[in-house]
Rosetta silent file (secondary structure, phi, psi, omega in degrees, C-alpha in Angstrom):
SEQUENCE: XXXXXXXXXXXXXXXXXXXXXXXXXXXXXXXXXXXXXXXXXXXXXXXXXXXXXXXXXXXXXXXXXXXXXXXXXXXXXXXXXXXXXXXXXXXXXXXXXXXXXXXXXXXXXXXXXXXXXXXXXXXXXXXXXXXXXXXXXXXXXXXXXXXXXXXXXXXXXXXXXXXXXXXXXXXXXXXXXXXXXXXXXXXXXXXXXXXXXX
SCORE:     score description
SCORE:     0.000 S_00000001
   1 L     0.000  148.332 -160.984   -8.965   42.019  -67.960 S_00000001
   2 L   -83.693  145.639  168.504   -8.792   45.404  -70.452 S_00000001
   3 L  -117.819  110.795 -167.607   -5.009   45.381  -71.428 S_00000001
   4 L   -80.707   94.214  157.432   -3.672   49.387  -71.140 S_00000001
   5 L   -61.418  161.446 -167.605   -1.572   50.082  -74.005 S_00000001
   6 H   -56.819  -35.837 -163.176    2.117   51.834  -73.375 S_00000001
   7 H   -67.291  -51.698  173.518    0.479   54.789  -75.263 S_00000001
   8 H   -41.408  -49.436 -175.980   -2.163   54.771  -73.214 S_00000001
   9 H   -42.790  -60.827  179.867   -0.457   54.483  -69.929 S_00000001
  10 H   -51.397  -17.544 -163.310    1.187   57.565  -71.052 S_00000001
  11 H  -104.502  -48.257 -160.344   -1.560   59.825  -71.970 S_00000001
  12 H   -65.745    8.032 -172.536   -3.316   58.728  -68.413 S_00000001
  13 H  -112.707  -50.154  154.289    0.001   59.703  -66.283 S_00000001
  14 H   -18.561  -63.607 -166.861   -0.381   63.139  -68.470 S_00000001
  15 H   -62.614  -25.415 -172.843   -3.639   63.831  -67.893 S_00000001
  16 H   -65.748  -54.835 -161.098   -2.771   63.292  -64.061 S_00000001
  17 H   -78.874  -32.677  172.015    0.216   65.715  -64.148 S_00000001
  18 H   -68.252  -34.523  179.035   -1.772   68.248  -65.988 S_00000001
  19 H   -98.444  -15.831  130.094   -4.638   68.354  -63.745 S_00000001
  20 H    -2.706  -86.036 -150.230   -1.942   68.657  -60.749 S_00000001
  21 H   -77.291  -15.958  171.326   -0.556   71.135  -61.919 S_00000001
  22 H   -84.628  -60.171 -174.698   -3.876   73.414  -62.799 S_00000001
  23 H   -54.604  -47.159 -173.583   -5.212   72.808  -59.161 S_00000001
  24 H   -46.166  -43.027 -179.557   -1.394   74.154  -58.100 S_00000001
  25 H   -73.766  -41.976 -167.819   -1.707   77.318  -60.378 S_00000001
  26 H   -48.376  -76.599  174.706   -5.045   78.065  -60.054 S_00000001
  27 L   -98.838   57.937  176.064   -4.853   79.699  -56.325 S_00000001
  28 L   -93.370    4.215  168.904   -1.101   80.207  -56.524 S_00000001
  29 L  -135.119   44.000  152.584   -1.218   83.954  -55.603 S_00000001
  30 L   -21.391  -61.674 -173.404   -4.149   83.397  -53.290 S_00000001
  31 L  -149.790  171.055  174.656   -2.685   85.411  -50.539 S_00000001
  32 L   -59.539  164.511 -168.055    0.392   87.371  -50.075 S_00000001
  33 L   -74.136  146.184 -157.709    3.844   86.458  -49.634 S_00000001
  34 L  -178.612  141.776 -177.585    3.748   85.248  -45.831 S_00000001
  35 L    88.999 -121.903  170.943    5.333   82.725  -43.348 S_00000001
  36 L   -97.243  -30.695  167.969    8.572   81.824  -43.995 S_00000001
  37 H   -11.225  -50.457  179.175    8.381   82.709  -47.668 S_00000001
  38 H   -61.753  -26.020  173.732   10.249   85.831  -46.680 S_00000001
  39 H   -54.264  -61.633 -162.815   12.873   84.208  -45.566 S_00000001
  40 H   -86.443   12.455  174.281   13.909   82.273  -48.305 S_00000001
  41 H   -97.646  -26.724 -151.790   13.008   84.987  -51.059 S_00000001
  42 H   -81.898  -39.444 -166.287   15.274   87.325  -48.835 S_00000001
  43 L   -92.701  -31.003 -177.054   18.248   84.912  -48.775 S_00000001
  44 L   -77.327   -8.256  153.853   18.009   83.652  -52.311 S_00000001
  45 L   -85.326    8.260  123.170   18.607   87.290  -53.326 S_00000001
  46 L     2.487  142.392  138.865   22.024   86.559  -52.487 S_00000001
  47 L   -71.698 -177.413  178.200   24.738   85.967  -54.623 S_00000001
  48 H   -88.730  -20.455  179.570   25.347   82.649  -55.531 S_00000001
  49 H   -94.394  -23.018  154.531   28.937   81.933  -53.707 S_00000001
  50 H   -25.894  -64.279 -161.984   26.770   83.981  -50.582 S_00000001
  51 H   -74.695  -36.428 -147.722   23.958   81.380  -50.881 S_00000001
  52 H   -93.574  -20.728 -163.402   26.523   78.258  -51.410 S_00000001
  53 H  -104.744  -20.846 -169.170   28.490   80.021  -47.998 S_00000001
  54 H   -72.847  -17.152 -164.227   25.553   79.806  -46.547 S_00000001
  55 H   -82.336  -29.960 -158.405   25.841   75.847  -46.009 S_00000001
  56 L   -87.022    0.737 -172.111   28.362   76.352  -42.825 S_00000001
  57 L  -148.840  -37.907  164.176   25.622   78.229  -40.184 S_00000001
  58 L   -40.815  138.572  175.620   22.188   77.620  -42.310 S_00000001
  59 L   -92.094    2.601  165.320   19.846   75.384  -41.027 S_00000001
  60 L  -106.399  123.471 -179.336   18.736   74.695  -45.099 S_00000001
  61 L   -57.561 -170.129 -173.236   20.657   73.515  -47.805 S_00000001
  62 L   -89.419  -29.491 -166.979   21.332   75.676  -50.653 S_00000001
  63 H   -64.328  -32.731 -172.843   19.564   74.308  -53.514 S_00000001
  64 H   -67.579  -19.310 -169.407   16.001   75.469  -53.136 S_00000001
  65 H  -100.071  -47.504  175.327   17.918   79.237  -52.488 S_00000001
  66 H   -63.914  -50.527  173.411   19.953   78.710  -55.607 S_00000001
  67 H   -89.506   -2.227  158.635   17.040   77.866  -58.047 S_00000001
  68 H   -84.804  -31.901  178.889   14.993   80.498  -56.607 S_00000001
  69 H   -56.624  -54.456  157.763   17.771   83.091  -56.949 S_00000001
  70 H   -27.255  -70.528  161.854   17.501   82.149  -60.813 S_00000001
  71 H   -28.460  -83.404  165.091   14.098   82.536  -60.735 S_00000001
  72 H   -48.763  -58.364  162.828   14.058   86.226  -59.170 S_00000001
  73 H   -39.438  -49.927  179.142   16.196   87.648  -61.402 S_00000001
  74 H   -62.521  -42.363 -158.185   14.854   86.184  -64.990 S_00000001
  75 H  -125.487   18.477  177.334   10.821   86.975  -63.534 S_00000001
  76 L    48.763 -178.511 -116.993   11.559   89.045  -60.025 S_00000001
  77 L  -103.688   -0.949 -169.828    9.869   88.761  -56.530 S_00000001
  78 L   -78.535  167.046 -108.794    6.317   88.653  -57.347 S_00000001
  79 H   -98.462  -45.441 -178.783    4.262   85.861  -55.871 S_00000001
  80 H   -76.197  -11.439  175.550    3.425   83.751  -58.968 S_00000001
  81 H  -116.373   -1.248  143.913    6.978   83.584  -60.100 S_00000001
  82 H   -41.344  -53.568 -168.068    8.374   82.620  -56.318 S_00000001
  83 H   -65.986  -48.670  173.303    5.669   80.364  -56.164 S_00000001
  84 H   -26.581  -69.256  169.988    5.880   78.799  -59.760 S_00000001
  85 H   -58.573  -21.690  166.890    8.840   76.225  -59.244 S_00000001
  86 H   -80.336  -19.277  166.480    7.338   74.370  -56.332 S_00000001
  87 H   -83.345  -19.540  159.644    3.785   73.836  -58.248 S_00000001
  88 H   -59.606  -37.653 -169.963    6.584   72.254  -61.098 S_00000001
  89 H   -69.625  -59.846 -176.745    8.072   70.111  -58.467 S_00000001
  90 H   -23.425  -74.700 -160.909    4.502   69.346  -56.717 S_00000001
  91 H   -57.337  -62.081  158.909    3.088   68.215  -60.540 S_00000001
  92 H     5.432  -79.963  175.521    6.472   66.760  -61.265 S_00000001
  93 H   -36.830  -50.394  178.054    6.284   64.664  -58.293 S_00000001
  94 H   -50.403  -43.827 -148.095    2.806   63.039  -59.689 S_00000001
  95 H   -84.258  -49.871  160.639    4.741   61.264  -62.495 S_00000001
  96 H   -59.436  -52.495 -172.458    7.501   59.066  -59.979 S_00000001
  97 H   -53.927  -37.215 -164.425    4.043   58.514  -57.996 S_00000001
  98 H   -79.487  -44.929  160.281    2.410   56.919  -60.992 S_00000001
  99 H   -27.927  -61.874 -146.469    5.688   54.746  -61.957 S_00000001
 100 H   -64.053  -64.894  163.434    6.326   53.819  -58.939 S_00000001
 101 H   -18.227  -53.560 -144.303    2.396   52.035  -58.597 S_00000001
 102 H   -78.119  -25.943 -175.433    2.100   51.232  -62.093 S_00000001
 103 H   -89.173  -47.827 -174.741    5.996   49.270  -62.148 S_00000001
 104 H   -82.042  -22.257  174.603    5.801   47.918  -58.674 S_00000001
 105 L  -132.525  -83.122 -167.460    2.078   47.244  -57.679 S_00000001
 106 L  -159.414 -179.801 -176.491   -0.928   47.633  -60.891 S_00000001
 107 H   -77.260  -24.775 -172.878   -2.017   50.553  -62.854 S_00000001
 108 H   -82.360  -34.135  173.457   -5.110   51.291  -60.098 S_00000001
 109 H   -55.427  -49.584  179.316   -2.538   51.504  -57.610 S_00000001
 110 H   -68.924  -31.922  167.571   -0.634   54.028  -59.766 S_00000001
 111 H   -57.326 -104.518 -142.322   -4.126   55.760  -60.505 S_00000001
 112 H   -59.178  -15.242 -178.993   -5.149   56.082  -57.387 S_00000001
 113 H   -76.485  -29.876  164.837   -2.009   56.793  -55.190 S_00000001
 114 H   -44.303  -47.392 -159.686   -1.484   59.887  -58.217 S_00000001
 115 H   -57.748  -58.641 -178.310   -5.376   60.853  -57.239 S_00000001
 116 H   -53.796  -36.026 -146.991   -4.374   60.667  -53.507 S_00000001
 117 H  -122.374  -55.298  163.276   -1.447   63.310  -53.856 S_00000001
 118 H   -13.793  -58.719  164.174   -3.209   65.266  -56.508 S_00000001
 119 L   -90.658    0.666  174.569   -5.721   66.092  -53.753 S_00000001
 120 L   -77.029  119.856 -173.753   -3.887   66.189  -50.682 S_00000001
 121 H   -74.656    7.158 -164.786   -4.388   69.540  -49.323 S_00000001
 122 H  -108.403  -33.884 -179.272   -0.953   69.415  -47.570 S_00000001
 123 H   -74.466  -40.894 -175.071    0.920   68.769  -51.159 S_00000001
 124 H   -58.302  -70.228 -145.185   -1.499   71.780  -52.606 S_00000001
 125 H   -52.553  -58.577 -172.328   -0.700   73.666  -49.370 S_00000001
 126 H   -65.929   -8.463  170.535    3.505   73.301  -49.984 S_00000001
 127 H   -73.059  -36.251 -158.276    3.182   73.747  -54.385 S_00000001
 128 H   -92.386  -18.092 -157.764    1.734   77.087  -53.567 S_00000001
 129 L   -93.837  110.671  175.222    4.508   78.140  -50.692 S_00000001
 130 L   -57.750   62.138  139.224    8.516   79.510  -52.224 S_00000001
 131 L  -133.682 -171.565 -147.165   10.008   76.663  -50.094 S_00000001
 132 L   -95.603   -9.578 -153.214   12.304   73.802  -50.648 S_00000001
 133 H   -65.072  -16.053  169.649    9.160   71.211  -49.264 S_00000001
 134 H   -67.361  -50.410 -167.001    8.158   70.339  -53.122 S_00000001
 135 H   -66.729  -41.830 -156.258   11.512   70.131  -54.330 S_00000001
 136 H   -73.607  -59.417  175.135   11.840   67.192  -51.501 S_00000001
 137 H   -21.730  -83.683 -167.621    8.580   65.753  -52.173 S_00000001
 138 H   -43.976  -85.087  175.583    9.658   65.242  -55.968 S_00000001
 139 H   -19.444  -69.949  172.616   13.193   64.184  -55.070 S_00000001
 140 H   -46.003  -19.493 -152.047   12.119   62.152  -52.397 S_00000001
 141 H   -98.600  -60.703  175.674    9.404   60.015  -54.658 S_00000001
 142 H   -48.323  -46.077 -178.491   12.252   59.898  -57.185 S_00000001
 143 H   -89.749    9.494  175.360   14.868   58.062  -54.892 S_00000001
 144 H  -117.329   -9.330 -178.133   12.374   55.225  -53.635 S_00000001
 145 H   -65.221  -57.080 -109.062   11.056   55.088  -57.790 S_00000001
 146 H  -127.446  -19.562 -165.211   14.781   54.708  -58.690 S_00000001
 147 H  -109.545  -51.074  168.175   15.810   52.498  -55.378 S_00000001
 148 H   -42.113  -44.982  176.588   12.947   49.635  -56.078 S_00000001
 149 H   -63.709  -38.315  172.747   14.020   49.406  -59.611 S_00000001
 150 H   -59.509  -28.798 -164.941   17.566   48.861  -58.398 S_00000001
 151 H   -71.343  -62.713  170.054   16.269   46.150  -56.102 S_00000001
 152 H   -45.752  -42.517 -174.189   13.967   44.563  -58.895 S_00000001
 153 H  -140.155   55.864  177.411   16.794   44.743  -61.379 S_00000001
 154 L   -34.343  -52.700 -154.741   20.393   45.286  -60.253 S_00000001
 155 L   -87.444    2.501  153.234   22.316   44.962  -63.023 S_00000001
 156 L   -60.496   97.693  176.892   20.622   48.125  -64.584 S_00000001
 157 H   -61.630  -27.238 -161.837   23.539   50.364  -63.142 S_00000001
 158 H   -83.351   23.437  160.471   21.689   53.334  -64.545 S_00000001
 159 H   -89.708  -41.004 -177.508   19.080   52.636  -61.738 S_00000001
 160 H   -61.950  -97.799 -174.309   22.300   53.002  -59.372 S_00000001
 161 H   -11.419  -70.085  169.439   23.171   56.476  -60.765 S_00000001
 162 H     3.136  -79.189 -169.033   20.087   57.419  -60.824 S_00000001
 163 H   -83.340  -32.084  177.570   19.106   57.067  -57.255 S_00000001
 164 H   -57.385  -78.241 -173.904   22.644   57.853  -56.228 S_00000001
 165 H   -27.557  -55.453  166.042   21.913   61.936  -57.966 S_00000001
 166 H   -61.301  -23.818 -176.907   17.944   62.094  -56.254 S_00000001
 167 H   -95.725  -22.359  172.420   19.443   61.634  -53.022 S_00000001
 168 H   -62.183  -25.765  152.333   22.380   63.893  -53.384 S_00000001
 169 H   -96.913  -24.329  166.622   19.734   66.316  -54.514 S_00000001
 170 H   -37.896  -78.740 -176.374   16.986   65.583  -52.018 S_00000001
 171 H   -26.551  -51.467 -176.784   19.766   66.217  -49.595 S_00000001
 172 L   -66.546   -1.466 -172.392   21.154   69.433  -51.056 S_00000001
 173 L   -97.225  -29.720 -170.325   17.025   70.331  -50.834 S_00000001
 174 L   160.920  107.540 -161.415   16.488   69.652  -47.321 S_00000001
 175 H   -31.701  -60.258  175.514   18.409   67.951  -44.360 S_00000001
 176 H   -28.123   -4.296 -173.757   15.108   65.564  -43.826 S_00000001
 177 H  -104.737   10.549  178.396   16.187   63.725  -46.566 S_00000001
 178 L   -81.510  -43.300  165.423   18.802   62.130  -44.825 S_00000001
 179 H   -51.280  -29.490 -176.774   15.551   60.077  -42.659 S_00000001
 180 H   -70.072  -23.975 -158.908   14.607   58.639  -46.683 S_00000001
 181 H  -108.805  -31.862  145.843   18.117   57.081  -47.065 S_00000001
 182 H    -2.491  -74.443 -178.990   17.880   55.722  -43.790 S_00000001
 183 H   -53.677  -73.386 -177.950   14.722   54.004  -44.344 S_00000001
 184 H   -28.537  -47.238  161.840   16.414   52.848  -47.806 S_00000001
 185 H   -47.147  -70.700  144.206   18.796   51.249  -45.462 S_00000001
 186 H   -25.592  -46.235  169.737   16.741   49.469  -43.585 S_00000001
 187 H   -58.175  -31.511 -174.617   14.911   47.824  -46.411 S_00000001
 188 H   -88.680  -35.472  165.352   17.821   46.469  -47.789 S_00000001
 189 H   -43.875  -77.285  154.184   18.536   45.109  -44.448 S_00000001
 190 H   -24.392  -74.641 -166.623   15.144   44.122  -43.118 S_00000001
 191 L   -73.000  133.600 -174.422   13.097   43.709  -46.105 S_00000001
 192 L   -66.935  109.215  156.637   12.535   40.296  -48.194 S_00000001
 193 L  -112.780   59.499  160.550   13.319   41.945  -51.816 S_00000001
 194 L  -100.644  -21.077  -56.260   12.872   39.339  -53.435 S_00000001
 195 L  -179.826  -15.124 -169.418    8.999   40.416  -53.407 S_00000001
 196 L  -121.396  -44.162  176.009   10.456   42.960  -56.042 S_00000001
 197 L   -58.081 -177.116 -160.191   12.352   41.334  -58.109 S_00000001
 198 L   -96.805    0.000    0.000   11.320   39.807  -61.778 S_00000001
């Protein structure tokens, strides 16, 4: 069996994240600003103790409104720089896919489950959209990369930290992320982890 140097590893979870992120950019001003997009460019022009006030009658958390608000000011409302942080989160997102495979199952698993998301027209469709559904993705991916390792190796606390921070931002990204720590919950009931461990 070919043995995949560390260097290596690294340049092939690059090459992944790069060619992401060029299908995300490529038809990121496709079409016009549209859907809900208006919404959340409309609210994230807001102030910032506005958008943060926003948590007691919104049905969305704040962060995705807050780092767009950033956004629109430094590069304003046009499509490509609305659009721009969710094809980082999208590509982002590839990189936690490929750990998670390459530390927890093989390297073809981390190939191909990267491949799988890379091409998924439903991950394309939300990198090109100014909503929070990227930021979750990425977050989300991030708290089950970061909650296996704890399982596989407890006494790394800085797996605990870790995973504690993606879900407190997953959350602040989008209430659905409450169903992830759920599930996380369950495993550690349910689930044999020993199956994880070294």
């Amino acid at each position: 069996m070919k043995i995949i140097s560390l260097s290596g590893k690294y340049i092939y979870v690059t090459l992944l994240i790069l060619l992401g992120f060029g299908i995300r950019i490529f038809f990121l001003t496709w079409q016009d600003i549209s859907g809900d997009e208006p919404f959340s460019i409309f609210y994230s022009q807001k102030t910032v103790l506005d958008i943060l006030g926003m948590a007691g009658y919104e049905n969305n958390p704040p962060l995705h409104f807050l780092l767009l608000h950033f956004i629109i000011k430094l590069f304003g409302i046009e499509p490509f720089a609305v659009r721009l942080p969710s094809a980082v989160f999208s590509a982002a997102t590839i990189f936690y896919l490929y750990r998670t495979g390459e530390k927890f199952f093989s390297f073809r698993t981390a190939v191909f489950s990267s491949l799988l998301y890379i091409f998924s027209t439903k991950s394309i469709y939300y990198a090109q959209e100014a909503r929070a559904y990227a930021m979750l993705h990425f977050f989300t991916v991030a708290s089950f990369y970061y909650f296996l390792a704890l399982i596989k190796d407890p006494e790394r606390k800085k797996y605990f930290y870790f995973l504690l921070m993606s879900n407190m931002m997953m959350i602040y990204t989008h209430y659905m992320g409450l169903f992830v720590i759920l599930a996380e919950s369950v495993i550690v009931l349910l689930v044999d982890k020993s199956r994880f461990q070294k």
